[in-house]
MIVEX-137529 format. One record per residue: x, y, z of N, C-alpha, C in turn; residue in three letters. Coordinates in nm, 4 decimals, padded with zeros to 6 digits. Example, Ala and Ser with C-alpha at 12.3 -4.5 7.8 and 13.67 -1.06 7.14 Angstrom:
<sevos>
nx=01.3190&ny=-00.5690&nz=00.7800&cax=01.2300&cay=-00.4500&caz=00.7800&cx=01.3200&cy=-00.3300&cz=00.7800&r=ALA
nx=01.2850&ny=-00.2250&nz=00.7080&cax=01.3670&cay=-00.1060&caz=00.7140&cx=01.2900&cy=00.0030&cz=00.7870&r=SER
</sevos>
This chain:
<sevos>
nx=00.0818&ny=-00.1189&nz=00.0000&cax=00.0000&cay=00.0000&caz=00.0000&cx=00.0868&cy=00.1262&cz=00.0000&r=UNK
nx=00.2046&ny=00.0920&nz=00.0642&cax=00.2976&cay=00.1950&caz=00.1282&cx=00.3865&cy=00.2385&cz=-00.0190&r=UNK
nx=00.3870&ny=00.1670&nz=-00.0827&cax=00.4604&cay=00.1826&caz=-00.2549&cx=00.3509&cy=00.2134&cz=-00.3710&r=UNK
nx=00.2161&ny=00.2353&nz=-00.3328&cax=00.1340&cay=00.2630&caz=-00.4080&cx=00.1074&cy=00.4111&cz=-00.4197&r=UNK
nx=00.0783&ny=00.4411&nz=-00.2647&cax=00.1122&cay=00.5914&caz=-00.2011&cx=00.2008&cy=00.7090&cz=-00.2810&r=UNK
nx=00.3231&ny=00.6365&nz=-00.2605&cax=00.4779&cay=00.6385&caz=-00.3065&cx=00.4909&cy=00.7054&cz=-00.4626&r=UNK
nx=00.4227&ny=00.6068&nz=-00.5423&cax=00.4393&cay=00.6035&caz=-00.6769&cx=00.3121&cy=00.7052&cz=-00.7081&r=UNK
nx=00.1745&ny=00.6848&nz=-00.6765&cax=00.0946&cay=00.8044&caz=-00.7173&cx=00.1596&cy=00.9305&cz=-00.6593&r=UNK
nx=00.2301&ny=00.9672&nz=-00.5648&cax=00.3022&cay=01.1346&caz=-00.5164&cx=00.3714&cy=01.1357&cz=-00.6556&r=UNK
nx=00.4213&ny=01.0783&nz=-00.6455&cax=00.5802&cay=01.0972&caz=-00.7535&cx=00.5097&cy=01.1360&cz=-00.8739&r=UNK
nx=00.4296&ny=01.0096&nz=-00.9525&cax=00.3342&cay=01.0727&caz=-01.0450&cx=00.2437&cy=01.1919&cz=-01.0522&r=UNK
nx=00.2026&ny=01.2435&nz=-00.9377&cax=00.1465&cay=01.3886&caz=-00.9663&cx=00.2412&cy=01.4738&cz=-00.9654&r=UNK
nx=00.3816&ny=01.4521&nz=-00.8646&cax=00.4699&cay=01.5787&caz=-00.8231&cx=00.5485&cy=01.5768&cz=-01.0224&r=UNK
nx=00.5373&ny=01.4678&nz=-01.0815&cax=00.6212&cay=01.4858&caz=-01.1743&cx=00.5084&cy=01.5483&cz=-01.3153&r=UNK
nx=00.3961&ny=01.5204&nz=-01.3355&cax=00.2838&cay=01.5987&caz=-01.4019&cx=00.2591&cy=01.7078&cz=-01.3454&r=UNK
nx=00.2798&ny=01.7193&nz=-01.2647&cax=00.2693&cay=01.8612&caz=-01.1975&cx=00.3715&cy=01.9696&cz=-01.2461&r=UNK
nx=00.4793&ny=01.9230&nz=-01.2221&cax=00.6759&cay=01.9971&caz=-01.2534&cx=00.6056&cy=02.0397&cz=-01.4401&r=UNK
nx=00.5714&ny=01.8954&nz=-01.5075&cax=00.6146&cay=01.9070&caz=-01.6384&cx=00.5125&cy=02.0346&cz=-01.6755&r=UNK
nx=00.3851&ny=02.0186&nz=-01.6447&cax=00.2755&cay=02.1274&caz=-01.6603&cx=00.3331&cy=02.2823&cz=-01.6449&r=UNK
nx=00.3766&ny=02.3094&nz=-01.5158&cax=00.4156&cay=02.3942&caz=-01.4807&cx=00.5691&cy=02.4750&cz=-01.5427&r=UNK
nx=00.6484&ny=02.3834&nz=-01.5952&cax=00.7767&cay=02.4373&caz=-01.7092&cx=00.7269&cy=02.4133&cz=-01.8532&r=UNK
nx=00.5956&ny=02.3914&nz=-01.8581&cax=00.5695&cay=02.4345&caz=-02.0125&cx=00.5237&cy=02.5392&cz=-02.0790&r=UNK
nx=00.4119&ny=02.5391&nz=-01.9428&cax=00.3492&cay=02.6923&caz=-01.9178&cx=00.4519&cy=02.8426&cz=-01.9479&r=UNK
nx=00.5652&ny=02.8114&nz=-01.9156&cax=00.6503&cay=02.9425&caz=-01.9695&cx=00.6651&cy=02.9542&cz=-02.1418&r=UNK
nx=00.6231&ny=03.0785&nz=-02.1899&cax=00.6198&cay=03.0881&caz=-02.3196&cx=00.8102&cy=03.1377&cz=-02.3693&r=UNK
nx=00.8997&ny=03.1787&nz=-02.3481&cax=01.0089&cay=03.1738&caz=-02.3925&cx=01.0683&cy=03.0810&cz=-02.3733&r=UNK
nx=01.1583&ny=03.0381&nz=-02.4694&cax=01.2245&cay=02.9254&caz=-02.4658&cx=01.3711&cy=02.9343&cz=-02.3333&r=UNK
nx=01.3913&ny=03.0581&nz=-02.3261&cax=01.5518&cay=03.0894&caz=-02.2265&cx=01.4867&cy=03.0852&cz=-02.0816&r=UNK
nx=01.3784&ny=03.0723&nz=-02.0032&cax=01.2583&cay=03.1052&caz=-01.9364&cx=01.2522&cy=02.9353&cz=-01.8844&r=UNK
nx=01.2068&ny=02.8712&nz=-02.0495&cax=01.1692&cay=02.7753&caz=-02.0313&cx=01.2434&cy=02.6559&cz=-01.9867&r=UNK
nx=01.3622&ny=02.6549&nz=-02.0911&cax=01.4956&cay=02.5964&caz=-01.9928&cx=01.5408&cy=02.5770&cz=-01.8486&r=UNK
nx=01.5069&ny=02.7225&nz=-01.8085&cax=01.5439&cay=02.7927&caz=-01.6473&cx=01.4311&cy=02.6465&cz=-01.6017&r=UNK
nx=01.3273&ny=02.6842&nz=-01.5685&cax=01.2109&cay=02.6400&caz=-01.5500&cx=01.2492&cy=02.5360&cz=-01.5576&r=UNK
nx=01.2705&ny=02.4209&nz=-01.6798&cax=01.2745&cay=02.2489&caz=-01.6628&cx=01.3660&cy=02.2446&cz=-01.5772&r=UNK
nx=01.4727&ny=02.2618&nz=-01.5772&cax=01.5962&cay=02.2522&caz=-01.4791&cx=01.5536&cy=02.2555&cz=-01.3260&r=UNK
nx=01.5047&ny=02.3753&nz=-01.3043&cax=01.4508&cay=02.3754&caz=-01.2073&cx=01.3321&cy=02.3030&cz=-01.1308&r=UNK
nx=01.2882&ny=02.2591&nz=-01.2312&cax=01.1447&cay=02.1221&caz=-01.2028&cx=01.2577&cy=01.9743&cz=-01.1653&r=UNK
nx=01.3501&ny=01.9547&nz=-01.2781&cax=01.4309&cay=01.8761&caz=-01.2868&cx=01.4388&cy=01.8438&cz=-01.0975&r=UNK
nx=01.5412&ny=01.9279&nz=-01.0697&cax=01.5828&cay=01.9339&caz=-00.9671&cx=01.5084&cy=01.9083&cz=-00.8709&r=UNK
nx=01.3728&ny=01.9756&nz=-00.8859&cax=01.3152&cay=01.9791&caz=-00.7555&cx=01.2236&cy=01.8292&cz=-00.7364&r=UNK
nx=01.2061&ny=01.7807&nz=-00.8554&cax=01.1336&cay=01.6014&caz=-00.8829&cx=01.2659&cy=01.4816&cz=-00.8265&r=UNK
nx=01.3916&ny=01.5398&nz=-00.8565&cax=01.4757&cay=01.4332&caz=-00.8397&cx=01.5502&cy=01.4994&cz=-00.6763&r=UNK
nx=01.4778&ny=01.6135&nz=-00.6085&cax=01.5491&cay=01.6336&caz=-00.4676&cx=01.3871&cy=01.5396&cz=-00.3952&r=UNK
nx=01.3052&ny=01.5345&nz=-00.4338&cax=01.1825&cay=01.4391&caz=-00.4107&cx=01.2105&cy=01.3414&cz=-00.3775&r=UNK
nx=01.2620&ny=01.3036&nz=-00.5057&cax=01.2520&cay=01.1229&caz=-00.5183&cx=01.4043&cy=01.1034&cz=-00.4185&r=UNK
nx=01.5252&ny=01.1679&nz=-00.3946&cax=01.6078&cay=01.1174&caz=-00.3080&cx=01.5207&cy=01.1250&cz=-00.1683&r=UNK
nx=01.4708&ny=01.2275&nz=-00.1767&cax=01.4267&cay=01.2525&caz=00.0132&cx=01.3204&cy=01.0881&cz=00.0147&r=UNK
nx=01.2795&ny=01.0854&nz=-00.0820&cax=01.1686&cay=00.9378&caz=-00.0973&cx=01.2703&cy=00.7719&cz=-00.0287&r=UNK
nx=01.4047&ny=00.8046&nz=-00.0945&cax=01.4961&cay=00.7029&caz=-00.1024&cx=01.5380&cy=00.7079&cz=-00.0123&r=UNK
nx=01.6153&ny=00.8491&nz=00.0770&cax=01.6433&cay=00.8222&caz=00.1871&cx=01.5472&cy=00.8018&cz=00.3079&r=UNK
nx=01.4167&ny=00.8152&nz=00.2735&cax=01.3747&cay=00.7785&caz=00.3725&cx=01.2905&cy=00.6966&cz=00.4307&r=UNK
nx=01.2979&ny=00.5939&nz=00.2914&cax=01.2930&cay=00.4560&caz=00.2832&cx=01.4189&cy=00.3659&cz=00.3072&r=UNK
nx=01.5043&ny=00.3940&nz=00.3262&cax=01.6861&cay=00.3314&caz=00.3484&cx=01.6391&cy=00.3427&cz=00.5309&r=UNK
nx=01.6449&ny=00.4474&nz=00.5447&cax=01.6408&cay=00.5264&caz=00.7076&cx=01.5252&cy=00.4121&cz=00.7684&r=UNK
nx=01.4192&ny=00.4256&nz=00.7003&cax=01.2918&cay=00.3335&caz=00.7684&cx=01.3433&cy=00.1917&cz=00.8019&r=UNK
nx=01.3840&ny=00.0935&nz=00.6490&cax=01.4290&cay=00.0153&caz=00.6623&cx=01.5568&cy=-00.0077&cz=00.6988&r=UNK
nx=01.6398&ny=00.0243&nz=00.7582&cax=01.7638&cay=00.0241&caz=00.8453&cx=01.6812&cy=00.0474&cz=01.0243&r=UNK
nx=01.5640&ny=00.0981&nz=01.0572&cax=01.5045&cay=00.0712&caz=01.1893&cx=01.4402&cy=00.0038&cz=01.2225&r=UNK
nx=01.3929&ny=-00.0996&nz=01.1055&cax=01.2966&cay=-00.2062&caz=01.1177&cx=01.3957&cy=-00.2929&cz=01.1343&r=UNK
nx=01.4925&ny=-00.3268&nz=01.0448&cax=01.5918&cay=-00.4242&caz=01.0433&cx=01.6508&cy=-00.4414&cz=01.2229&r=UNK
nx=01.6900&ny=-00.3012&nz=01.2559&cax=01.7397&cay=-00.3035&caz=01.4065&cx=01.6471&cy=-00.3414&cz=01.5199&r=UNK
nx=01.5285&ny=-00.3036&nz=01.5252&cax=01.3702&cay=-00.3530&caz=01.5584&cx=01.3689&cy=-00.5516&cz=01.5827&r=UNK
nx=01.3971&ny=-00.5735&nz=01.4894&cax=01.3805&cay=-00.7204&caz=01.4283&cx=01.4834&cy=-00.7575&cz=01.4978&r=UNK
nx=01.6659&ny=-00.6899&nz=01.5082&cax=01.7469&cay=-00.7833&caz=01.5959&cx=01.7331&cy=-00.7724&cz=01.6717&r=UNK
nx=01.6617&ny=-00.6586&nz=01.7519&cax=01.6542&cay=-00.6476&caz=01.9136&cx=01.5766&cy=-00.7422&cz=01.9614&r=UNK
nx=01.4695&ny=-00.7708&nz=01.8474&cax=01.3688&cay=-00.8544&caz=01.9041&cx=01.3908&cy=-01.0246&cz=01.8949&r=UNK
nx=01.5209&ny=-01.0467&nz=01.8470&cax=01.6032&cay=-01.1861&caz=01.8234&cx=01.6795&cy=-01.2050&cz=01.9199&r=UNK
nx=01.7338&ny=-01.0461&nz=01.9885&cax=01.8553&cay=-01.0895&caz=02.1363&cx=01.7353&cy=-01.1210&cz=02.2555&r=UNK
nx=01.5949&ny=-01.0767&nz=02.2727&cax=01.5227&cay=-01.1536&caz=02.3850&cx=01.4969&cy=-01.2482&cz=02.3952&r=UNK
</sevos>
């Protein structure tokens, strides 16, 4: 459920970015703009990654603590 969540954000945050850097009518504008969508879809998807690494690295520790009782 938790990767379904996941993948519909990403899919709107990234239809969202593309909508929004097309909308600029100059092309020197428009560049600025993708780049800047660029960036801000792929500073997303790391914060997504790290904090799915982070989650699963406390479950994992969770799980040995609960193997040393």
């Amino acid at each position: 459920m938790k990767k379904i969540i996941v993948i519909l954000i990403i899919s709107v945050m990234s239809f969202a970015g593309v909508v929004y850097a097309k909308g600029e009518k100059s092309d020197n504008k428009t560049m600025t703009q993708e780049e800047k969508t660029d960036k801000m879809v792929n500073d997303f998807i790391n914060n997504i990654e790290k904090t799915l690494e982070d989650s699963t690295k406390k479950v994992a520790d969770e799980i040995k603590s609960l193997n040393k009782k």
